[in-house]
N, C-alpha and C positions, 0 to 999 in steps of 0.2 A: 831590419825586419826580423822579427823573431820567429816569426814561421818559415819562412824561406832557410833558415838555420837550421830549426827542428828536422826538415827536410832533407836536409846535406848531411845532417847528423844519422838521421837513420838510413838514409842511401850507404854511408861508410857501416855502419851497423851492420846491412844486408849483405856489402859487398866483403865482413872479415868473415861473417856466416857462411858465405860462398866458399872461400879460402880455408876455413880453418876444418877443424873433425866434430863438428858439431852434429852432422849427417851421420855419422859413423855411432856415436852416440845414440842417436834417435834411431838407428834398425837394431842397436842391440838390446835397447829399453824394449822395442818392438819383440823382438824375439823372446826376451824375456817374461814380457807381460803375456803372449797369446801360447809361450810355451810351446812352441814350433818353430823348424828353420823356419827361415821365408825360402820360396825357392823361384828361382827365373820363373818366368813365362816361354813358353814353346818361341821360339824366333824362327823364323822361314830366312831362305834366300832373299825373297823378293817383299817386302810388304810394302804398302800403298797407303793404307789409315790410319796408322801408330809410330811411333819412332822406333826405330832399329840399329839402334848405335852399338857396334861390334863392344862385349864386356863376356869376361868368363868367372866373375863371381856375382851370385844374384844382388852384392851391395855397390859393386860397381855399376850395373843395369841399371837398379833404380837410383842411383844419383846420380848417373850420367842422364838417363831419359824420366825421370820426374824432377829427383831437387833440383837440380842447374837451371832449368828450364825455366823454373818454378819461378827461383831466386832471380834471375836473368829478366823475366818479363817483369816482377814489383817493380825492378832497380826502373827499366826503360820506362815502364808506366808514371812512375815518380819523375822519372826526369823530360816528359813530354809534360807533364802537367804543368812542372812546376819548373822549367828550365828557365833562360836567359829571356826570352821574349815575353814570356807569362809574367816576370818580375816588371819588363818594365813596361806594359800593360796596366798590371796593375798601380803605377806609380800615376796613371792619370785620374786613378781616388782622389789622389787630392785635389783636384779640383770640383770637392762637392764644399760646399757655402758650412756644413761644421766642420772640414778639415784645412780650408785655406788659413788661416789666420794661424796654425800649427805647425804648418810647413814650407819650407825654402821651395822657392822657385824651381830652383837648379834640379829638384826631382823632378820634374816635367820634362825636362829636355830631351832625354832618352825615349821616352814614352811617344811624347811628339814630334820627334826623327823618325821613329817608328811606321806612323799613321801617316806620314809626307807624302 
């Protein structure tokens, strides 16, 4: 399946994004282009509505509490959609009347353990 690939490929894509300074990159393009530091937002002891993840430079804040997050829920979203069960789900397609004559049996099996 050549989608389900595409899928694993950009999930590893998001996940070297995560890991690598490409973040770092992107607030100093920022910084650049509006011509101003960026600076923190006010952080309280106590908040309730917003993330509050202890950081003491304003590029640590927002890649701790926007990019991470950011990147963190595409990754989970992609792999809820598109995980192990959705794959073989979708493998009982083949049993539509233009895809039987295309396809091995042996696809079905997983799909119809599944539905048992």
């Amino acid at each position: 399946m050549t989608a389900t690939k595409s899928v694993e490929a950009c999930i590893d894509v998001l996940r070297n994004i995560r890991s690598g300074d490409l973040f770092q990159q992107l607030f100093t393009d920022v910084e650049r282009i509006t011509g101003n530091a960026v600076q923190m937002p006010r952080v309280v002891g106590r908040q309730w509505h917003r993330a509050n993840v202890p950081s003491e430079t304003p590029l640590e804040h927002y890649r701790r509490n926007l990019f991470f997050p950011f990147i963190d829920a595409c990754i989970m979203q992609l792999e809820v959609r598109f995980g192990p069960t959705t794959i073989m789900a979708t493998q009982l397609c083949s049993l539509k009347a233009a895809w039987c004559c295309d396809r091995a049996f042996d696809l079905l099996t997983d799909g119809i353990k599944l539905y048992e």
